[in-house]
N, CA, C and O atoms as a DFTB+ gen file, in Angstrom:
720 C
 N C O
     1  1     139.470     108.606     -70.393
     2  2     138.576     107.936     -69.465
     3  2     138.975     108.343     -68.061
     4  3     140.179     108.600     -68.074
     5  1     138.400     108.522     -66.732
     6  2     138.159     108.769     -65.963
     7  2     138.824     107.839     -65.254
     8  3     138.779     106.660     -65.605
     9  1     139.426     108.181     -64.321
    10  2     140.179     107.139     -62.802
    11  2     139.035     106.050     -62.396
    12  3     139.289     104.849     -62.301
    13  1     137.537     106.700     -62.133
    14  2     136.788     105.932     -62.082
    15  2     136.417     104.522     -63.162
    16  3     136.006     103.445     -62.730
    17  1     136.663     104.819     -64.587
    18  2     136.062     103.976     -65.692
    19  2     137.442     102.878     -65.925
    20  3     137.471     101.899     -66.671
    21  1     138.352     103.308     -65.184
    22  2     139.528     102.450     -65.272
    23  2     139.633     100.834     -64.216
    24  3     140.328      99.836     -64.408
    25  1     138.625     101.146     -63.095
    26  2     138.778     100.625     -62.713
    27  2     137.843      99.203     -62.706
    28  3     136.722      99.501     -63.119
    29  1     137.929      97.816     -62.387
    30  2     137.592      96.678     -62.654
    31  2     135.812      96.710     -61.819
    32  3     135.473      97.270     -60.777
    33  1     135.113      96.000     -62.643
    34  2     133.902      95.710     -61.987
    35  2     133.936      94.348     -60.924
    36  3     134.546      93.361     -61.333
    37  1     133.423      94.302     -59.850
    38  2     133.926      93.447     -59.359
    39  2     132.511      92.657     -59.098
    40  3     131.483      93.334     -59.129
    41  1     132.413      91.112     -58.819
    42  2     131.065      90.415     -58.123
    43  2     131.458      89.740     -57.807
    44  3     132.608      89.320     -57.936
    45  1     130.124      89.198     -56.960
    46  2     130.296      87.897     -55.984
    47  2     130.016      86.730     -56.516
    48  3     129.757      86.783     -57.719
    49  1     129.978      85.620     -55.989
    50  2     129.723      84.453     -56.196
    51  2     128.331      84.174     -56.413
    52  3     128.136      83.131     -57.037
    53  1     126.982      85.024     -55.960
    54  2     125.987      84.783     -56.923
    55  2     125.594      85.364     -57.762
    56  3     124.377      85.353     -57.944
    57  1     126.561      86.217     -58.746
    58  2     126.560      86.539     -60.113
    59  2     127.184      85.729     -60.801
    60  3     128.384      85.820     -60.539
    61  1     126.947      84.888     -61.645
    62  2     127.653      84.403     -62.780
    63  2     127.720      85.651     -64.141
    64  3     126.921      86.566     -64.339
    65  1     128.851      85.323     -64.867
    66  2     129.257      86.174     -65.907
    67  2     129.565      85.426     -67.153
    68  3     130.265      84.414     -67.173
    69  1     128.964      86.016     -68.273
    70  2     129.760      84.896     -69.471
    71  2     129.424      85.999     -70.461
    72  3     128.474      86.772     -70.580
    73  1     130.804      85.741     -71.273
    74  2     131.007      87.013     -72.177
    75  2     131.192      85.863     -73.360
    76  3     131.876      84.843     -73.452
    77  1     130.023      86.693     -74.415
    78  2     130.525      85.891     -75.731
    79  2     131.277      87.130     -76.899
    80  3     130.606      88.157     -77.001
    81  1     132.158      87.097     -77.471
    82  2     132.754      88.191     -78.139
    83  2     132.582      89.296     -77.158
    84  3     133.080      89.257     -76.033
    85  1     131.562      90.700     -77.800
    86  2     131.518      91.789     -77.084
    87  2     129.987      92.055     -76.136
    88  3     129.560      93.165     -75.816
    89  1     129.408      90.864     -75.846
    90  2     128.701      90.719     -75.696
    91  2     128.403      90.208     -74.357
    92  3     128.634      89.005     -74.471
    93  1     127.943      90.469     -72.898
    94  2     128.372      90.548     -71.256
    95  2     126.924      90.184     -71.191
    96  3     125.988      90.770     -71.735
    97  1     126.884      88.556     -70.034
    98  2     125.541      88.316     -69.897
    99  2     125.895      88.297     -68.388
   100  3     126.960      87.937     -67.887
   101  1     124.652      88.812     -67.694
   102  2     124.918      88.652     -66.286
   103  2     123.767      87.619     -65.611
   104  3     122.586      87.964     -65.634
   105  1     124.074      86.643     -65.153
   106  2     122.712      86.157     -64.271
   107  2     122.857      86.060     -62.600
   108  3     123.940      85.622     -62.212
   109  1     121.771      86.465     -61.466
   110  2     121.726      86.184     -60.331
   111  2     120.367      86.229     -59.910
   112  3     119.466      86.475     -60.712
   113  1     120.118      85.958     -58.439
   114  2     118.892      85.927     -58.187
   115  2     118.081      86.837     -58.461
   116  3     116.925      86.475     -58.243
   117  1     118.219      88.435     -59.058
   118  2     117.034      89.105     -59.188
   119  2     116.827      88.990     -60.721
   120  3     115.783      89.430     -61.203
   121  1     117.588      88.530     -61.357
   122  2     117.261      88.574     -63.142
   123  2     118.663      88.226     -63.545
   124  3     119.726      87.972     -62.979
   125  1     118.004      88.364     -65.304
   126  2     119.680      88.342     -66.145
   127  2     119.558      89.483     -66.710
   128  3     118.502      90.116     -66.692
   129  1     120.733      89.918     -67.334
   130  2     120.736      91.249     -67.923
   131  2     122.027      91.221     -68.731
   132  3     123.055      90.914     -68.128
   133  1     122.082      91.482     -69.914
   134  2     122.962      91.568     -71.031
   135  2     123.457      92.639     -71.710
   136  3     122.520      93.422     -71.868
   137  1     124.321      93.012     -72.127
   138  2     125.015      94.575     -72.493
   139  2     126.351      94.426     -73.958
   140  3     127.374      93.743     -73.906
   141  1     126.033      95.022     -74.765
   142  2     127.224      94.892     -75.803
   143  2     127.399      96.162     -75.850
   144  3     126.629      97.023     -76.277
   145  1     128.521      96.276     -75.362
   146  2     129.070      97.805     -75.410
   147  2     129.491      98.597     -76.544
   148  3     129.941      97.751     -77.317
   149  1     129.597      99.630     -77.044
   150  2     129.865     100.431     -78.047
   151  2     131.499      99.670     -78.796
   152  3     132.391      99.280     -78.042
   153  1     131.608      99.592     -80.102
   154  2     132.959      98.848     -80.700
   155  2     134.346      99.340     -80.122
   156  3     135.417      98.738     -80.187
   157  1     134.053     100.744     -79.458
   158  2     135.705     100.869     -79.139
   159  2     135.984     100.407     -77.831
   160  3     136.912     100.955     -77.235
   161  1     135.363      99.514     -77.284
   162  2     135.163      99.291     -75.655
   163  2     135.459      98.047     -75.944
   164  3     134.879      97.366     -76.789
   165  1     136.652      97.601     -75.041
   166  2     136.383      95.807     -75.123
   167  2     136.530      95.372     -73.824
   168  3     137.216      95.935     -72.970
   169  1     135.758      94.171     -73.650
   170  2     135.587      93.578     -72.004
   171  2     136.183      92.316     -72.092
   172  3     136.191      91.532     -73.040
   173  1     136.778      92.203     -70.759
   174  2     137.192      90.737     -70.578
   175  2     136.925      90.483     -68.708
   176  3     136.854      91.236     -67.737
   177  1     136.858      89.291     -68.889
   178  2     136.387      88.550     -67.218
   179  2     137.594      88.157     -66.920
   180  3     138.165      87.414     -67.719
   181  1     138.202      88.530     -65.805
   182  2     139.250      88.146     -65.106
   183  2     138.907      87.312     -63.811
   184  3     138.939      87.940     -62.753
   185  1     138.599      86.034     -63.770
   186  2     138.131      85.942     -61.800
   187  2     137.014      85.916     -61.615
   188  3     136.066      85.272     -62.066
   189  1     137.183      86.843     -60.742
   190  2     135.161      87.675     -60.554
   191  2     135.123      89.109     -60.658
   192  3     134.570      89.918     -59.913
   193  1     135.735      89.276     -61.601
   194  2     136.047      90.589     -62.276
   195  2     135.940      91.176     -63.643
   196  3     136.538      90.606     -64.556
   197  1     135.326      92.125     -63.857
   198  2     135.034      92.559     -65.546
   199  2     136.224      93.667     -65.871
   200  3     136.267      94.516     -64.980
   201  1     136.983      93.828     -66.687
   202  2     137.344      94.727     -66.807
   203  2     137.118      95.511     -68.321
   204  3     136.599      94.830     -69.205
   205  1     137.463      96.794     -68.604
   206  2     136.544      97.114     -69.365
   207  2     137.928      98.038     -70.074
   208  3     138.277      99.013     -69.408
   209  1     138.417      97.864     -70.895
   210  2     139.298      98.647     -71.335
   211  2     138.543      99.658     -73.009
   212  3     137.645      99.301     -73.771
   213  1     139.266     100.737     -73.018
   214  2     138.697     101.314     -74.186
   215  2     139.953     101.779     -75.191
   216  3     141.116     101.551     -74.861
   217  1     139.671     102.341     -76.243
   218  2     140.354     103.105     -76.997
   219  2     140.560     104.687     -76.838
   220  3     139.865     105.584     -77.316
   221  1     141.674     104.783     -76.056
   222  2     141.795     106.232     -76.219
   223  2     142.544     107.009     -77.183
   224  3     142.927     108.132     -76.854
   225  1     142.771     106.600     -78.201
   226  2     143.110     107.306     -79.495
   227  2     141.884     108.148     -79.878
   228  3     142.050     109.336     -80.156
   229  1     140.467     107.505     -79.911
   230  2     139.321     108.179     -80.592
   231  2     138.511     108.999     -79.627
   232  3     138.262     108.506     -78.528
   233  1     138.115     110.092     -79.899
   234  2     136.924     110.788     -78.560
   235  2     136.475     109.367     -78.269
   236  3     137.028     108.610     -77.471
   237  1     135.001     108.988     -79.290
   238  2     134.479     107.862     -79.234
   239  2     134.835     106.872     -77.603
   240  3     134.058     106.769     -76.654
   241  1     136.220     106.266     -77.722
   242  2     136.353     105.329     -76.883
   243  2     137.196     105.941     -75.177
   244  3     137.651     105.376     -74.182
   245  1     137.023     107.431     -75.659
   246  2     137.595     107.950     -74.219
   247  2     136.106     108.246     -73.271
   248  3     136.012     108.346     -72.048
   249  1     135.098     108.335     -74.246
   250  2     133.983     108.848     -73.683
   251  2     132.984     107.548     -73.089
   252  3     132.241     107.441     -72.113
   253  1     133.357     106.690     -74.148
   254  2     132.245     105.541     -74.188
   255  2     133.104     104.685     -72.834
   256  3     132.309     103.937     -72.265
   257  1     134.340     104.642     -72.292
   258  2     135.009     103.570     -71.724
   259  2     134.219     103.568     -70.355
   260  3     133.821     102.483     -69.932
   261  1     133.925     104.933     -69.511
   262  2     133.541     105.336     -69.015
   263  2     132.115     104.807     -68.320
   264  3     131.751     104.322     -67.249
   265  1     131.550     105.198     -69.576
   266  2     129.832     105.057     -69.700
   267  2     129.658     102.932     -69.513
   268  3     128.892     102.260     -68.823
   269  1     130.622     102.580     -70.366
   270  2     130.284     100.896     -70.364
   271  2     130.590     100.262     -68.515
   272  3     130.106      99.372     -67.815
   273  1     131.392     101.063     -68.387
   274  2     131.847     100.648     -66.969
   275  2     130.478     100.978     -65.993
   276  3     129.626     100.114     -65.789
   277  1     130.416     102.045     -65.552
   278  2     129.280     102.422     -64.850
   279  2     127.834     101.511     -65.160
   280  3     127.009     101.237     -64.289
   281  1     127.740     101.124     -66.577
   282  2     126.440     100.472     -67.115
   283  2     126.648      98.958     -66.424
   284  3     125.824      98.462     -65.656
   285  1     127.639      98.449     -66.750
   286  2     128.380      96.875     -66.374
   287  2     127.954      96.961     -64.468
   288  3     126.929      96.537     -63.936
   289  1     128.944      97.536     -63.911
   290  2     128.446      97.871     -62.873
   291  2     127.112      98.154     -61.898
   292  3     126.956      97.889     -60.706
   293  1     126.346      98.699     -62.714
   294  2     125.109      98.551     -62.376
   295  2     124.224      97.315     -62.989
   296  3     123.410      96.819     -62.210
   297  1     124.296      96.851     -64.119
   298  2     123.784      95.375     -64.084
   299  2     124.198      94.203     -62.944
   300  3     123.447      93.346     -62.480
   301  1     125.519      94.410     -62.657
   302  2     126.302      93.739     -61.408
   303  2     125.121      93.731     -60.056
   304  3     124.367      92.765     -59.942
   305  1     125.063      94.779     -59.174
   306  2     124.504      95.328     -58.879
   307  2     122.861      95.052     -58.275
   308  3     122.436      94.921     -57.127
   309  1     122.111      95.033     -59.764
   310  2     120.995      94.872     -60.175
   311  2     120.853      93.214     -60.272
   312  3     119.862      92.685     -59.768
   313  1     121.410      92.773     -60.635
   314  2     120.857      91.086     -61.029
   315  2     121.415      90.425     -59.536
   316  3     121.142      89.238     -59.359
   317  1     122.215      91.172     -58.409
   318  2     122.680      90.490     -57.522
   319  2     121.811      91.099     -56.445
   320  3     121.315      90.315     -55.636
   321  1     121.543      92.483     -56.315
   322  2     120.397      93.430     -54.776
   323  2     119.986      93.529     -55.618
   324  3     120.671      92.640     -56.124
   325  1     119.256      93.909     -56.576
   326  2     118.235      94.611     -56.909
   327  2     117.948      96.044     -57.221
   328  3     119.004      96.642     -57.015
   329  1     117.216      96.715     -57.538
   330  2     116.738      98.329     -56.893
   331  2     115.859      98.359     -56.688
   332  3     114.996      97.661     -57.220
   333  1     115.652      99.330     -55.670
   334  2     114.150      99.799     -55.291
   335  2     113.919     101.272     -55.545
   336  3     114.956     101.927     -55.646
   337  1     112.806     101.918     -55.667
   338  2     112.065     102.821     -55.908
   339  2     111.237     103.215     -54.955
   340  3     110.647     102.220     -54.534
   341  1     110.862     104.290     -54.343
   342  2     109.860     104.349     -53.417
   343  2     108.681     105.985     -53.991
   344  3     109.084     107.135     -53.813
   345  1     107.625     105.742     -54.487
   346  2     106.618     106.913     -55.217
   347  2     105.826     107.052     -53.632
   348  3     105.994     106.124     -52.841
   349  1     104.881     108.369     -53.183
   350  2     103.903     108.495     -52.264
   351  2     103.289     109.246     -53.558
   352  3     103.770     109.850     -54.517
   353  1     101.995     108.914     -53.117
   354  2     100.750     109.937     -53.466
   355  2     100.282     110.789     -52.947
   356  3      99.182     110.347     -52.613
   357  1     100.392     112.356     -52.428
   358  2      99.896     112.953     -51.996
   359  2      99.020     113.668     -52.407
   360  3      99.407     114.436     -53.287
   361  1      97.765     113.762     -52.082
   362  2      96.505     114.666     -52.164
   363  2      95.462     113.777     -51.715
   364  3      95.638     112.597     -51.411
   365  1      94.128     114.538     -51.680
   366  2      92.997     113.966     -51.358
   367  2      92.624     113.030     -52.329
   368  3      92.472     113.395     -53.495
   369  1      92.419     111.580     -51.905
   370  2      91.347     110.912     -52.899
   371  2      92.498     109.863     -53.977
   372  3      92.131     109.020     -54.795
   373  1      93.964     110.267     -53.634
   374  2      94.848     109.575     -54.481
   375  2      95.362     108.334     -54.020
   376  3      95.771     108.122     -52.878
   377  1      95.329     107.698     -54.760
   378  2      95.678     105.755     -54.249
   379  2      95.823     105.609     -55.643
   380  3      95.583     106.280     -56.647
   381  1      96.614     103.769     -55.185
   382  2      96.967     103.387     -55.915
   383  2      96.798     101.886     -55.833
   384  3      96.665     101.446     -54.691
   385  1      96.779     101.097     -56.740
   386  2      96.321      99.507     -56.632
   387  2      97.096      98.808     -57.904
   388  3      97.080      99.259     -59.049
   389  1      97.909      97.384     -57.391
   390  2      98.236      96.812     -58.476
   391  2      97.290      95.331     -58.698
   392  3      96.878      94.455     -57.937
   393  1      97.233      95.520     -59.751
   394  2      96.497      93.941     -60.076
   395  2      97.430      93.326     -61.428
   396  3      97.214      93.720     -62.574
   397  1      98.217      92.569     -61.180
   398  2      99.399      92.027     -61.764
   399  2     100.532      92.485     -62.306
   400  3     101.496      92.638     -61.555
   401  1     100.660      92.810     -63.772
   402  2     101.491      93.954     -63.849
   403  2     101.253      94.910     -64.125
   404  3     102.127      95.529     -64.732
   405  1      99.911      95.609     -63.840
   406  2      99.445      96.736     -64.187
   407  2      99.201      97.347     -62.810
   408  3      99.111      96.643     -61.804
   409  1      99.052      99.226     -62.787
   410  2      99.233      99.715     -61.720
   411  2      98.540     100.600     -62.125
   412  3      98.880     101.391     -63.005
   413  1      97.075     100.593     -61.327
   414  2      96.032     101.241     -61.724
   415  2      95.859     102.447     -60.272
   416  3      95.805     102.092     -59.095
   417  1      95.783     104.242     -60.893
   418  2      96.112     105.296     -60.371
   419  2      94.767     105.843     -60.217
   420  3      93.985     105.770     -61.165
   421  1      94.354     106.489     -58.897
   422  2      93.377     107.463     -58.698
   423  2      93.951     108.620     -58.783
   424  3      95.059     108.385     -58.301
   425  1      93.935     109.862     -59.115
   426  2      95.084     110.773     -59.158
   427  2      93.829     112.020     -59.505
   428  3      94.058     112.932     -60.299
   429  1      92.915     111.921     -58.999
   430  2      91.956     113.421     -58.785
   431  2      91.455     113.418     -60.454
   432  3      90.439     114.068     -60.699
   433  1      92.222     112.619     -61.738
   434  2      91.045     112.733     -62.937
   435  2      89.656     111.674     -63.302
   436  3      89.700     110.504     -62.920
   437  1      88.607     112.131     -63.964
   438  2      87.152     111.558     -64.186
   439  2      87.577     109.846     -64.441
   440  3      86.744     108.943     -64.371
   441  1      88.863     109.664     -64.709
   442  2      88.703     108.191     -64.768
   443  2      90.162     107.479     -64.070
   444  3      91.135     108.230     -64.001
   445  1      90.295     106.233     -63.625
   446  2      91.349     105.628     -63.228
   447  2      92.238     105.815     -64.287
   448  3      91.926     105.880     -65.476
   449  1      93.810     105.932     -63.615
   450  2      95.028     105.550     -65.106
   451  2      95.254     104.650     -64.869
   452  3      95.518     104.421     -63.689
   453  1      95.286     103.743     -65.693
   454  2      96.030     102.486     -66.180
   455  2      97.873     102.432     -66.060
   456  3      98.260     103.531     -66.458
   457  1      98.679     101.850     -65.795
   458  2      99.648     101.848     -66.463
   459  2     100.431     100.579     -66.316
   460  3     100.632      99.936     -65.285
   461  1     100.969     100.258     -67.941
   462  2     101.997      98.513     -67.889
   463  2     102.793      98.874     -67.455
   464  3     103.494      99.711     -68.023
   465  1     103.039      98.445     -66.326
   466  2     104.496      97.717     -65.869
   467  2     105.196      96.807     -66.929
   468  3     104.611      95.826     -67.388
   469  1     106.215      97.087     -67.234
   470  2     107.255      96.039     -67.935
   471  2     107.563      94.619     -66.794
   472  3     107.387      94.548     -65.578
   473  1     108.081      93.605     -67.773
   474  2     108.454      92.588     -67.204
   475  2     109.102      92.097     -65.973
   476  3     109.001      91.154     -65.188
   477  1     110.237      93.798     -66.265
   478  2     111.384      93.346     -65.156
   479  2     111.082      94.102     -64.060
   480  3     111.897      94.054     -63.138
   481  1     110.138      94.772     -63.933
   482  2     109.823      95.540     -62.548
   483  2     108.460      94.983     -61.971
   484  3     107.471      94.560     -62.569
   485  1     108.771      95.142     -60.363
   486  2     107.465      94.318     -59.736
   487  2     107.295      95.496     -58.914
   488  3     108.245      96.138     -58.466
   489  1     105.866      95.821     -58.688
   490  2     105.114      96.526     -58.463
   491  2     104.533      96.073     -56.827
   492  3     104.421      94.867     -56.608
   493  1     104.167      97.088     -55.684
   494  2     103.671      96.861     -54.424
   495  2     103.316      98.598     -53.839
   496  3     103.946      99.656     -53.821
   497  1     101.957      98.141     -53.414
   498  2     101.409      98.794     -52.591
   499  2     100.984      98.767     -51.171
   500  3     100.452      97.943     -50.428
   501  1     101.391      99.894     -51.084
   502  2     101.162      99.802     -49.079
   503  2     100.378     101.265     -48.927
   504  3     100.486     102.262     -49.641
   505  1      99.657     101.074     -47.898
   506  2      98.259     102.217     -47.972
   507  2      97.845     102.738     -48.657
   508  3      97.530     103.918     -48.497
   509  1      97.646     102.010     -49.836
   510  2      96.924     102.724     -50.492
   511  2      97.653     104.193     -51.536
   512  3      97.338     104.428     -52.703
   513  1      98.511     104.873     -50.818
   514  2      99.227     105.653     -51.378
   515  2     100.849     105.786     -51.368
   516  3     101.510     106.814     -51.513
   517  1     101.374     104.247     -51.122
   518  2     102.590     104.485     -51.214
   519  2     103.433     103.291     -52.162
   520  3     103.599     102.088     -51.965
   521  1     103.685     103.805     -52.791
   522  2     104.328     102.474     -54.395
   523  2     105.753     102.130     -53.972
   524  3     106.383     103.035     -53.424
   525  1     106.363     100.927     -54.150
   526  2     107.529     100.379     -54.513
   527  2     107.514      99.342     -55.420
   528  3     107.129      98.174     -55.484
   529  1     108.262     100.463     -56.340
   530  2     108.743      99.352     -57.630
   531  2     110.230      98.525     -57.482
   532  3     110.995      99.222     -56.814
   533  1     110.602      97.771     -57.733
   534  2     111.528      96.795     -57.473
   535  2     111.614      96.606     -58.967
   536  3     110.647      96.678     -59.726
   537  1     113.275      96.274     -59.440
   538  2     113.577      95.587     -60.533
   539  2     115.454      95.464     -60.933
   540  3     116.306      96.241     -60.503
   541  1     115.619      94.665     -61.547
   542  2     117.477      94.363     -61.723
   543  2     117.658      95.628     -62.967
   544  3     118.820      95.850     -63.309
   545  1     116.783      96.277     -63.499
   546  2     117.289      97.332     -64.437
   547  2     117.308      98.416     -64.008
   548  3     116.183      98.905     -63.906
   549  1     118.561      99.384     -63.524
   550  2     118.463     100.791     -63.270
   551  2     117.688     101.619     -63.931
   552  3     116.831     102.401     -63.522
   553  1     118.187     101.302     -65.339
   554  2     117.477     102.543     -66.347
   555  2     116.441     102.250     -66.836
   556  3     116.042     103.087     -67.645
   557  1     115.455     100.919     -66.613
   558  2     113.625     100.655     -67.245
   559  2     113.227     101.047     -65.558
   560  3     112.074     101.478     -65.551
   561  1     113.647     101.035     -64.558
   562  2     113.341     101.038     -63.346
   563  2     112.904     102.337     -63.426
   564  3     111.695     102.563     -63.375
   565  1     114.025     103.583     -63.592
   566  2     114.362     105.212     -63.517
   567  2     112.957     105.321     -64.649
   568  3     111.835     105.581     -64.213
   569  1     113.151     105.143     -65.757
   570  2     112.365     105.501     -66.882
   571  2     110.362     105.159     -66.510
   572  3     109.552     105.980     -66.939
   573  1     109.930     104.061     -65.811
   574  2     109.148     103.874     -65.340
   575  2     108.818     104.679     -64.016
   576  3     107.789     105.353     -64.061
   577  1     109.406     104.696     -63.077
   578  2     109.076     106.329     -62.470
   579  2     108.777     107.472     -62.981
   580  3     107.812     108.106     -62.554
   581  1     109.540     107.917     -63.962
   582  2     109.632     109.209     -64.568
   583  2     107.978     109.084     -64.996
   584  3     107.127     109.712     -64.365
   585  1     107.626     108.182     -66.164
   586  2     106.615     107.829     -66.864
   587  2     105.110     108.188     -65.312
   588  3     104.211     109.026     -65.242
   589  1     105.563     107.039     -64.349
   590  2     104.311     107.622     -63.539
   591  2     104.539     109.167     -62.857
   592  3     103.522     109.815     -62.609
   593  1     105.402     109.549     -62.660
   594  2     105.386     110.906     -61.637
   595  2     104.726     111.858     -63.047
   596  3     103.979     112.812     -62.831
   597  1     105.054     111.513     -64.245
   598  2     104.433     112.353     -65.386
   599  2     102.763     112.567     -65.100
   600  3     102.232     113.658     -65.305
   601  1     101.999     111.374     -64.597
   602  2     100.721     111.607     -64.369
   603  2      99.993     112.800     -63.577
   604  3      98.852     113.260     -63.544
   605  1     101.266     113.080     -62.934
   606  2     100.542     114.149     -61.872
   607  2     102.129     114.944     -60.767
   608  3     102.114     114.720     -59.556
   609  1     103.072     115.619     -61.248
   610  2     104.401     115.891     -61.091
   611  2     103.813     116.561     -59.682
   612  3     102.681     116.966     -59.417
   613  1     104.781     116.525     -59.047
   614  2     104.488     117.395     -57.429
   615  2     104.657     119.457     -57.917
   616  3     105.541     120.081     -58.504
   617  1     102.967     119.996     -57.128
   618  2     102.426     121.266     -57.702
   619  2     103.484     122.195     -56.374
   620  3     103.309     121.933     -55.184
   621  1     104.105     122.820     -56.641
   622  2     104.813     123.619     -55.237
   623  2     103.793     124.790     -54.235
   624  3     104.068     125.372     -53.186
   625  1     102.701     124.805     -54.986
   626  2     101.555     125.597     -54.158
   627  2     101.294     124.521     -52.924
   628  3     101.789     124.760     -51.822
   629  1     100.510     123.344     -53.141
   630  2      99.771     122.303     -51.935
   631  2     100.649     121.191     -51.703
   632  3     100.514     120.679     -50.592
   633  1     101.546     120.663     -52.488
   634  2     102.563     119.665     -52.617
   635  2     101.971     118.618     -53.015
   636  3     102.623     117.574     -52.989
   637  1     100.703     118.588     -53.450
   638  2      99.866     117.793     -54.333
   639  2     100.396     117.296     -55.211
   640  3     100.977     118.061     -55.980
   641  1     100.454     115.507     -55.564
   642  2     101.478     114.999     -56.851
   643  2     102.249     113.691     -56.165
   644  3     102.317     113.046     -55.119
   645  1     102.679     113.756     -57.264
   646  2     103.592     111.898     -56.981
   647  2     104.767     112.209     -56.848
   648  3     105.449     112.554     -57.813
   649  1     105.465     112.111     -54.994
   650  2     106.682     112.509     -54.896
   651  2     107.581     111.447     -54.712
   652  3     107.259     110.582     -53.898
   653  1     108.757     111.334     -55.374
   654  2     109.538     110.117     -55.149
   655  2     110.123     109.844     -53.057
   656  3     109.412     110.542     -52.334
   657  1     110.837     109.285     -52.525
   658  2     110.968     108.950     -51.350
   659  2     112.016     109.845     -50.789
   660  3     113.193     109.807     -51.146
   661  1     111.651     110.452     -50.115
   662  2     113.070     111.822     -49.398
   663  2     112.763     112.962     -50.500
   664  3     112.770     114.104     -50.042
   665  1     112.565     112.868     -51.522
   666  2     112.482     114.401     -52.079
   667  2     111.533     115.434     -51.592
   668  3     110.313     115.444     -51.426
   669  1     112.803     116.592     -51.359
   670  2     112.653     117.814     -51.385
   671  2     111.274     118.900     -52.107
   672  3     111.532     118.985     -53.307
   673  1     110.470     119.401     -51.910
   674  2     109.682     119.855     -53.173
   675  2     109.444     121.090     -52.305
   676  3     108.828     121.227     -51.247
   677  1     110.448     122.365     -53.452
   678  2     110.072     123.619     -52.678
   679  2     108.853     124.248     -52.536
   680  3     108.047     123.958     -53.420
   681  1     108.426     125.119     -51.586
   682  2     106.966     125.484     -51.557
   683  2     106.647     126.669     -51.835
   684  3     106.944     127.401     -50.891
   685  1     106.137     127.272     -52.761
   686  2     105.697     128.773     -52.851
   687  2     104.161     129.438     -52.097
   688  3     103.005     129.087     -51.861
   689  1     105.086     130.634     -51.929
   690  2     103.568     131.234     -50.775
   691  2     102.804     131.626     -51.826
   692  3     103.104     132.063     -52.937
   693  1     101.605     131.364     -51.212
   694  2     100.298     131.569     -52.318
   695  2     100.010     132.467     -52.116
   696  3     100.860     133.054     -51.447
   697  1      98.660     133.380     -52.456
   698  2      98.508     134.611     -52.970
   699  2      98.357     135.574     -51.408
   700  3      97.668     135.127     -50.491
   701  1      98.843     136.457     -51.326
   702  2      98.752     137.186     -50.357
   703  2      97.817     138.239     -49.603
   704  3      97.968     138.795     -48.515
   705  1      96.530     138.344     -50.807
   706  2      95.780     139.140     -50.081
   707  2      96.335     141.062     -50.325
   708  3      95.737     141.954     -49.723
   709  1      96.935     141.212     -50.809
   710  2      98.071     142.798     -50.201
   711  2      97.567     143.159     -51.927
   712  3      97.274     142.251     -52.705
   713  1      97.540     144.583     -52.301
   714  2      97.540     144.468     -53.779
   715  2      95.680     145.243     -53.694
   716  3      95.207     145.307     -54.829
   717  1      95.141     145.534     -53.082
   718  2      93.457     146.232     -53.383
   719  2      93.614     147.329     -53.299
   720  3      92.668     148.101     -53.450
């Protein structure tokens, strides 16, 4: 395990923690969130502290000690700030609108896309073309992006597409004319 996976998860006072056997429930103001880590991993609450010890006799628990820590950590995290997400729509004619938990897409095809939002993510629009999803789960959060940028991925010709917030999207020169 890693210097990093060794070391203790730590929270504040509006996370509560309660571990039953191998089993880590977290609650705070943005949600609860629960985790049973792989069998060679065992957790215990010290304080306001998780610590996460593994088995390093087996690959198994040198690899997994690691992975439970970082996961623990980010539920920490998540049920106490939150995450945010930030999607733009770029091209002509592309918007976006939520009407509860659904997040209905103009995206240049003959009909609107539909798409469910899960439980734990909340959905907001601002002009029309700019999304923030909010939610206490890193990885339904990550996985629900992925799912919408799939509708329409950013094209490197016009930069047309659903680009996440600060990303980069290289540009290729289009056709040159040279070649008759």
């Amino acid at each position: 395990m890693s210097r990093m996976g060794k070391r203790p998860v730590a929270f504040d006072s509006k996370v509560k923690a309660d571990l039953k056997g191998n089993l880590i429930t977290f609650k705070g103001p943005k949600g609860e969130l629960s985790y049973e880590p792989n069998s060679a991993v065992s957790l215990k609450i010290d304080g306001n502290q998780v610590l996460v010890t593994a088995d390093f006799e087996t690959k198994e628990g040198r690899v997994m000690g690691g992975t439970a820590r970082s996961i623990i950590n980010n539920m920490v995290t998540g049920v106490g700030n939150g995450f945010t997400r930030v999607l733009n729509l770029i091209g002509v004619g592309y918007r976006a609108q939520v009407q509860g938990q659904k997040l209905v897409l103009s995206l240049g095809f003959s009909h609107p896309v539909e798409y469910q939002l899960p439980k734990v993510v909340k959905g907001q629009v601002d002009n029309n073309t700019k999304i923030t999803l909010t939610s206490c789960d890193k990885q339904v959060l990550g996985q629900v992006c992925a799912e919408i940028r799939k509708y329409r991925p950013p094209e490197p010709y016009k930069g047309k597409g659903i680009h996440f917030e600060g990303e980069i999207i290289r540009r290729k020169a289009g056709k040159t004319g040279k070649g008759k």
